[in-house]
N, C-alpha and C positions, 0 to 999 in steps of 0.2 A: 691408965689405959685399961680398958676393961676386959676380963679373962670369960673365955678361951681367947687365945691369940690365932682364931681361925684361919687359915690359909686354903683356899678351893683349888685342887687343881683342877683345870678344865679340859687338859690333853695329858695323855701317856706320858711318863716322860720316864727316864733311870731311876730305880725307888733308893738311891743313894741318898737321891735329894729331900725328901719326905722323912728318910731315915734319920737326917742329920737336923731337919726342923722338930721331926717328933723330939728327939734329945733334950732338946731347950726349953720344951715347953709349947710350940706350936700344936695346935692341934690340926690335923693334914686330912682332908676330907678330898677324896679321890671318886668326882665327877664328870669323870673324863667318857664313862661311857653310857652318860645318860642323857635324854634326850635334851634338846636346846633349853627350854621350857625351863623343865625342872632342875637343869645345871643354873640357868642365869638365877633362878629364886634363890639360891642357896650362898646365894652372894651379898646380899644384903646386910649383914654383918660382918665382913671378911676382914680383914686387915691387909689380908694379901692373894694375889690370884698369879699360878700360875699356868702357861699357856705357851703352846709354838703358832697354829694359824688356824685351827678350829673355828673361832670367831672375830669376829671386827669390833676391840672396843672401843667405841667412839666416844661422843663426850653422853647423849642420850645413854648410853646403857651405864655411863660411871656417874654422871651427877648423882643419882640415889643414893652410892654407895657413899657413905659418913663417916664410915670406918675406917676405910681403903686407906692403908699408908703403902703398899707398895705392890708393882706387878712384875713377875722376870720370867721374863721371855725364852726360852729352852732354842736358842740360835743368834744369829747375830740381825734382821733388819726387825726393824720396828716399827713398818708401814701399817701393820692392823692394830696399830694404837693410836692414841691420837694424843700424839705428846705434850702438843701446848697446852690440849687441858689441863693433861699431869704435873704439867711444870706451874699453872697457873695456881691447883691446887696442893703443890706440895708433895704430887706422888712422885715416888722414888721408882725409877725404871733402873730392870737391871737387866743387862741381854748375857751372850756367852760366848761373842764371835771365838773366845781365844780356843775354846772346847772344839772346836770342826775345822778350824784354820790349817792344819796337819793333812788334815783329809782330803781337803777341796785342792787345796794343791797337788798332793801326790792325785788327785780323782784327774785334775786338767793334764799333769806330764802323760799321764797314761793315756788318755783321750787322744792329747796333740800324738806321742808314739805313732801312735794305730793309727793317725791318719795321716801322717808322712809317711807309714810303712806301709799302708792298702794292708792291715793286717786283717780286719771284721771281713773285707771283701776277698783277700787271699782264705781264708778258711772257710767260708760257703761256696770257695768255689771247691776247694781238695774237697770237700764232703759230700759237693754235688755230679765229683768225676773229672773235674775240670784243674789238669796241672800247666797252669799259664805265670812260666817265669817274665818276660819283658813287660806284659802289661799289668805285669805287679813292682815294675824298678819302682823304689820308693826313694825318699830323700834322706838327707841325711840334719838330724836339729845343729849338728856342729857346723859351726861360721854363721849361723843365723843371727837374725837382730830379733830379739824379742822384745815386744810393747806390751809395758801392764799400763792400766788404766785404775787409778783405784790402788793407794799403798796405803791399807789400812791390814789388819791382821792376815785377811787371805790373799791380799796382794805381795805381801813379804814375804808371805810364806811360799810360796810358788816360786817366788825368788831364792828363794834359801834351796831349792829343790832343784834350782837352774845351775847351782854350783859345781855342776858335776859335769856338764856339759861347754863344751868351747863355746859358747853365747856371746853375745854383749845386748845387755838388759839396759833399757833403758824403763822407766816410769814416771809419769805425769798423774799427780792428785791436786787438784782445785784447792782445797782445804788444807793443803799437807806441805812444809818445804823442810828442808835441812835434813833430808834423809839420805841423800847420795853415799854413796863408798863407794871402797876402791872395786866392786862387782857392780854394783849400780847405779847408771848415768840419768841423774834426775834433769828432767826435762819439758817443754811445753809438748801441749798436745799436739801442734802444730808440725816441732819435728820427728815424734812419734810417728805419727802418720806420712813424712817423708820417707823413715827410713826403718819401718820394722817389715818383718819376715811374716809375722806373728803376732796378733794382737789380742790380748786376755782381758776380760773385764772381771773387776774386783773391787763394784761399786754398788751401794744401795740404788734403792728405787725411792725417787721422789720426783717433783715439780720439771727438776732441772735435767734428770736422767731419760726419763718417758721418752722413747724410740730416738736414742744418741747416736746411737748407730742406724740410720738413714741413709736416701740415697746420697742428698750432700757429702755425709760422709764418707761413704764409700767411693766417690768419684773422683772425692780431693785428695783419695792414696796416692800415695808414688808407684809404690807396687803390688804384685797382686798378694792378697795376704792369708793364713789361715786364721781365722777368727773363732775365740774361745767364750765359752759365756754361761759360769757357773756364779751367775749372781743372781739377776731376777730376768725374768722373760720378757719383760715388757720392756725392758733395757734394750732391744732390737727390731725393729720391726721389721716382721718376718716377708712382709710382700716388697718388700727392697733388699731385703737378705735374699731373695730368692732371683731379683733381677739384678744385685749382684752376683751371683752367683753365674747366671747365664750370658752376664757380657764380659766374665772374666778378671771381674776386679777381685773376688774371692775368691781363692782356689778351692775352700773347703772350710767345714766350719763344724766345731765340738758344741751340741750344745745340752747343757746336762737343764736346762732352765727352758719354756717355754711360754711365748705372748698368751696362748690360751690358757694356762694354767688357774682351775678354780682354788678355792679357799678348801675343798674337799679334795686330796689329788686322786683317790680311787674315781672320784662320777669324770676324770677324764675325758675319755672315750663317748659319755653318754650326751657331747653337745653336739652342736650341727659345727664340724671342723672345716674353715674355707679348703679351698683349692691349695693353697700354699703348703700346706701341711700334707698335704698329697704330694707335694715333690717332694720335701724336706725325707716323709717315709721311704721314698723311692731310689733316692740321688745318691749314687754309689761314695760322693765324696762328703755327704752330710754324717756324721757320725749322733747319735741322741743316747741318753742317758734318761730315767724319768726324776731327775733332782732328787739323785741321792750323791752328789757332789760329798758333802759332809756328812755319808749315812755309813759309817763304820761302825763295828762293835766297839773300836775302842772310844771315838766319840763319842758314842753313847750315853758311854761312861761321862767322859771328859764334861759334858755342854749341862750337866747335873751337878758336878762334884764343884765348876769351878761357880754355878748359881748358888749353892751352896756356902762356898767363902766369903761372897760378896754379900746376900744376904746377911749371914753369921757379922758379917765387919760393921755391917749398918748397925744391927740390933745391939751387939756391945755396943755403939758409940752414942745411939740415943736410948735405949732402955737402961742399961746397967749403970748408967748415968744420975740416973733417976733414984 
C-alpha cells in the first residue's frame, strides 16, 4: 500500500477522530471548509474519506478514486453513498449509528413530553400574559401503547428510555425478528397500527421507506395517534401529514426531520417552501426541531471516537497483517 495512508475529511467532525488516525500513521487532511471543487481534487489518492452529508458520493465521483479503501460516515444512514458501488468494489463503509442513538431517544421522550403536556404552547402563552389552565390539560404517557417502527440502534434506544414510564411498547422492523422481551412486544406493522397511542419512526431512508407514512397509512389507524420522526424527512409526507392532521387521525406530531431538507441544512429557509410547511410552522399541535435529534455535545464526542474503533479494527486486521 503506498504511504501517506491519506484520509480527506470532507465535513467537520470531533478531532478525536483525526487524532486517533494521525497516531497510526494516517495522514488527516481536513477539507471540510473548502470549496466543493478543490475538496473533491484532493481525493484522488485517498485511502479514505470521511464525511456526514456535505456531498453525494455516488459511483461518478468514486470510480476515479483507485486508492479508496474505505469511507465513514460521522452518523448512522448512508443514503449519500452509493453502496453497491462500494460493495462492488471492495469499499469498506463504516457509519456510527451507536455514537447519537442515546441522543435521538432522549431528543423524541422530550419532544413527545412537550407535546402531551402543551408545554412549547403553555410558555408563549405565560410570556405573552396569557395564564390559560384547562386549555392547557395535557395527557398523561402512562397507560399509553407506544409504536416504534425501526429497532435498530435508535429504535432501542427510545425503548430503553420508555422504561420508566407505565407504557407497553410494542415494535415491528422488516429486517429484524427475535428481539422481544419481557418490556417489548415484537409485532407486525399491521397490529402496530391497531393499537399504538404513539408511533416513532427509527428507520433509514430508502426505495421501500419514501413517504411510509401516507394517507393509506394514516386511515388504516385504529386510533388517533402522536406521530414521531427523528429519522429522515422524506420518511412522511408532509401534504398527508397535514390532512392527517385536520381530519383527526393525528393528534399531533414531533418532527425533528423534514421532507424539504437540503444536503446544505443552513440554505433551509432559502427554497420556495409549499403551503404545507405553512401549517406545520403555525399548528399549535406540530412541535419542529431542525435535525438535531442526535446533536449533543456528548454525541459529538461519541459518533468520532466510536468511527474511530471501527476504522482502528479494520486496519489492524488487513494492514498489520501484512
Amino acid at each position: 500500500m503506498q504511504n501517506p495512508l491519506k484520509v480527506v475529511f470532507l465535513d467537520s467532525v470531533h478531532p478525536v477522530l483525526m487524532e486517533r488516525l494521525t497516531e497510526i500513521g494516517f495522514l488527516c487532511l481536513d477539507y471540510s471548509k473548502e470549496p466543493k471543487e478543490q475538496a473533491l481534487a484532493c481525493l484522488k489518492d485517498a485511502i479514505g474519506i470521511v464525511i456526514r452529508s456535505r456531498f453525494t458520493l455516488d459511483k461518478e465521483l468514486l470510480s476515479p478514486l483507485k486508492n479508496l479503501k474505505f469511507i465513514a460516515r460521522s452518523g448512522s444512514g448512508l443514503e449519500n453513498i452509493d453502496t453497491a458501488y462500494c460493495a462492488e468494489k471492495g469499499i469498506e463503509l463504516f457509519n456510527s449509528p451507536e455514537g447519537n442513538r442515546n441522543a435521538v431517544a432522549e431528543h423524541a421522550l422530550g419532544m413527545l413530553l412537550s407535546l402531551m403536556n402543551k408545554l412549547n404552547k403553555a410558555d408563549k402563552e405565560v410570556k405573552n400574559g396569557l395564564w390559560l389552565r384547562e386549555e392547557n390539560r395535557g395527557e398523561e404517557l402512562s397507560g399509553k401503547c407506544v409504536g416504534i417502527i425501526g429497532y435498530g440502534n435508535n429504535g432501542a434506544a427510545f425503548a430503553k428510555v420508555l422504561r420508566g414510564f407505565d407504557v407497553k411498547v410494542m415494535a415491528y422492523d422488516k429486517y429484524k425478528t427475535g428481539f422481544g422481551s419481557h418490556f417489548v412486544q415484537e409485532c407486525t406493522l399491521q397490529a402496530l397500527m391497531e393499537q399504538a397511542d404513539i408511533i416513532s419512526l427509527h428507520i433509514p431512508l430508502n426505495k421501500e421507506t419514501v413517504h411510509l407514512i401516507n394517507t393509506s397509512f394514516i386511515e388504516a389507524l385504529q386510533k388517533p395517534i402522536y406521530l414521531l420522526n427523528l429519522s429522515r424527512g422524506k420518511i412522511v409526507s408532509t401534504k398527508d401529514l397535514v390532512a392527517g392532521m385536520k381530519n383527526g387521525k393525528i393528534k399531533a406530531a414531533a418532527l425533528d426531520v423534514l421532507e424539504y431538507e437540503t444536503k446544505s441544512f443552513e440554505d433551509f429557509f432559502e427554497q420556495n417552501l409549499p403551503e404545507e410547511f405553512a401549517y406545520l410552522v403555525n399548528h399549535q399541535n406540530i412541535l419542529l426541531s431542525p435535525h438535531i435529534g442526535g446533536w449533543t455535545t456528548e454525541s459529538y464526542f461519541k459518533l468520532s471516537a466510536v468511527l474511530a474503533e471501527k476504522i482502528l479494527a479494520w486496519f489492524n486486521s488487513v494492514f498489520m497483517r501484512k
